[in-house]
C-alpha positions in Angstrom: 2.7 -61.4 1.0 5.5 -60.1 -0.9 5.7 -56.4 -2.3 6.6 -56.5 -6.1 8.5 -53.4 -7.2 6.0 -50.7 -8.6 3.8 -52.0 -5.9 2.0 -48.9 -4.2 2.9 -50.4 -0.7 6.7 -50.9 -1.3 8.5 -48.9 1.3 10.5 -47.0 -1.1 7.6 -45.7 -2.7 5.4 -44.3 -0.3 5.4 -40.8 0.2 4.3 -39.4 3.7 1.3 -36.7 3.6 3.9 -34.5 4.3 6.4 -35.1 1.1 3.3 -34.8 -0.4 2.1 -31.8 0.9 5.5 -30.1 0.9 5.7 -31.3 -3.2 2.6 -29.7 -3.8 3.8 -26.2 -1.9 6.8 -26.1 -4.1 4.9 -26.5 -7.1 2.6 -23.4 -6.4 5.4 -22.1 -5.4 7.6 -22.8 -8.9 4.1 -21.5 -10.5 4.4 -17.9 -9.1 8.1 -17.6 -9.6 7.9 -18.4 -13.2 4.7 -15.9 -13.6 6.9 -13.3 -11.6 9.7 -13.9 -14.0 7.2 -13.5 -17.4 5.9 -10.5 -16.0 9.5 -9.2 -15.4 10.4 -10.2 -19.0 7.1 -8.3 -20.2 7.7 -4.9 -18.4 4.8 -5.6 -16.1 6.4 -3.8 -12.9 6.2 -1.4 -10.9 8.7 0.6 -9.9 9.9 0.4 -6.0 9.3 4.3 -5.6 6.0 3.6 -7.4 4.7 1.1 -4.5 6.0 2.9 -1.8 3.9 5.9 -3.0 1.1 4.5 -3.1 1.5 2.6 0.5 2.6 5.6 2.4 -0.9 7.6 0.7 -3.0 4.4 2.0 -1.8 4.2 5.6 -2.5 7.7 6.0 -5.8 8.1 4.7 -6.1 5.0 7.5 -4.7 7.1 9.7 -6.8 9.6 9.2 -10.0 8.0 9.2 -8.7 6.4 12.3 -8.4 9.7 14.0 -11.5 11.2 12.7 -13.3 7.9 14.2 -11.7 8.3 17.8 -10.2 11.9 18.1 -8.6 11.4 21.6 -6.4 8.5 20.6 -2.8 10.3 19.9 -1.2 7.9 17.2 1.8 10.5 17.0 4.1 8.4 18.7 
C-alpha cells in the first residue's frame, strides 16, 4: 500500500519518541527562560550577595544542628 504525503506513516514524518521527547524538554525549557527573562524585566531578582547570604546562614544552621546531633563527628576539615 502506498503512503500518501500527510500520511502519518510516511517516513519523513514520523518523529522517534525521542525527537519527541527532546521537543517537549526544549519547550519547558523555552517556558522558564522566557519567565526568567519577565521577571528580569520586572525587577523580580535578587541580588547575587543577597543569595549567597542567605545560603551561607542555611548551611550553618545545618551545620550546627548536625553537630549538636552527633558531637564527636569533627566537620572542621
Amino acid at each position: 500500500m502506498k503512503n500518501w504525503p500527510g500520511d502519518p506513516k510516511n517516513d519523513e514524518q514520523k518523529q522517534t519518541m525521542e525527537e519527541i521527547e527532546a521537543n517537549a524538554r526544549l519547550a519547558v525549557l523555552d517556558t522558564a527562560i522566557e519567565r526568567g527573562l519577565a521577571d528580569i524585566e520586572t525587577a523580580r531578582t535578587h541580588s547575587a550577595e543577597d543569595v549567597l547570604s542567605e545560603l551561607r546562614e542555611r548551611y550553618k544552621a545545618m551545620d550546627q544542628r548536625a553537630q549538636s546531633r552527633n558531637p564527636t563527628n569533627d566537620t572542621s576539615r
